[in-house]
C-alpha positions as CSV (number, residue, x, y, z in Angstrom):
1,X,-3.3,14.6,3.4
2,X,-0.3,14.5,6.3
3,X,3.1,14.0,5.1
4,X,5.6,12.7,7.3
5,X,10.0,12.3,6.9
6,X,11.1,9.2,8.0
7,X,13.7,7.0,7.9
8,X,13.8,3.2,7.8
9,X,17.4,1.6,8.3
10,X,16.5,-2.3,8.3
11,X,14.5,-4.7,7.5
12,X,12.9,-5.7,10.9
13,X,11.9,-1.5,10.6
14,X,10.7,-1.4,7.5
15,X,8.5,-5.2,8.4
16,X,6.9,-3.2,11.6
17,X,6.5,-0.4,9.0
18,X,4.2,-2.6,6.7
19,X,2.9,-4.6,9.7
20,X,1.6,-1.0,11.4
21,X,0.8,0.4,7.9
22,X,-1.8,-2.5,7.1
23,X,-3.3,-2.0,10.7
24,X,-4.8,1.0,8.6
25,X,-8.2,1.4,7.4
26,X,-7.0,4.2,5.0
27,X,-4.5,4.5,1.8
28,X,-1.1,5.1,3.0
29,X,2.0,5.6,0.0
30,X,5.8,6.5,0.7
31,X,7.8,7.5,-1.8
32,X,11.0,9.8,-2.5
33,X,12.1,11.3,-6.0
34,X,9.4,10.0,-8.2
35,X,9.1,6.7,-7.0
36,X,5.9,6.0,-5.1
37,X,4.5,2.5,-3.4
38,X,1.9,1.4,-1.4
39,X,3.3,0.8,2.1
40,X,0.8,-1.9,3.2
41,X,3.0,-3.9,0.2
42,X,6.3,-5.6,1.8
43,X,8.1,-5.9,-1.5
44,X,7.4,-2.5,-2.3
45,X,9.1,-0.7,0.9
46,X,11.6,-3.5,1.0
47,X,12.4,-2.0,-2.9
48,X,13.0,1.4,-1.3
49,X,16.5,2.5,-0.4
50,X,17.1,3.0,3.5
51,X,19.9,5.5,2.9
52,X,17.0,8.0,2.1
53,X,14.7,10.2,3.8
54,X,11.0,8.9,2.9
55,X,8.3,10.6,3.0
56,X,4.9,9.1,4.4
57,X,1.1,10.2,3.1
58,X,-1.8,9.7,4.4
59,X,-5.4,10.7,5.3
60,X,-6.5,9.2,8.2
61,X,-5.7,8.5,12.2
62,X,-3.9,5.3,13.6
63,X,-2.5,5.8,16.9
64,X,0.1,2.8,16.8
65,X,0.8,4.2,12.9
66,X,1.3,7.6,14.4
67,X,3.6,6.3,17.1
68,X,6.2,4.4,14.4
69,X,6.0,8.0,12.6
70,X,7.0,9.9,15.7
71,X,9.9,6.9,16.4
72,X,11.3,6.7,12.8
73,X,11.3,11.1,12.5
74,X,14.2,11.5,10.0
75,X,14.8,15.1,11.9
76,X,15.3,12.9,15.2
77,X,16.7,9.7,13.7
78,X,19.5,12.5,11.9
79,X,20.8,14.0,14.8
80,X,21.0,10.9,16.6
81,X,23.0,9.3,14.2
């Protein structure tokens, strides 16, 4: 399993989130404290609150996945802000 920080600050992010998350032939969850959804489900991340850092799992390869990932880095999307 890979575990990824991001960070999702609106809702046109967090609809390419689910948009490039159902591109995926594998399970894919995000979650922070104890709460943990199924990001392929638009309510569900939508439910989440954007002033965290999230943290992406999954288990499998998706290059335009990967690429949101790399854009949305909480470490990069911090100092930026």
């Amino acid at each position: 399993m890979t575990q990824r920080k991001i960070r999702i600050s609106t809702i046109a992010e967090a609809k390419d989130f689910v948009a490039r998350a159902s591109e995926c032939d594998f399970d894919i969850n995000i979650f922070y404290n104890r709460v943990i959804i199924d990001a392929k489900s638009i309510l569900g991340v939508l439910s989440l609150d954007f002033t965290k850092v999230l943290t992406v799992e999954f288990s499998g390869e998706n290059p335009g996945f990967e690429e949101f990932l790399d854009d949305h880095d909480a470490a990069k999307v911090h100092a930026v802000a």
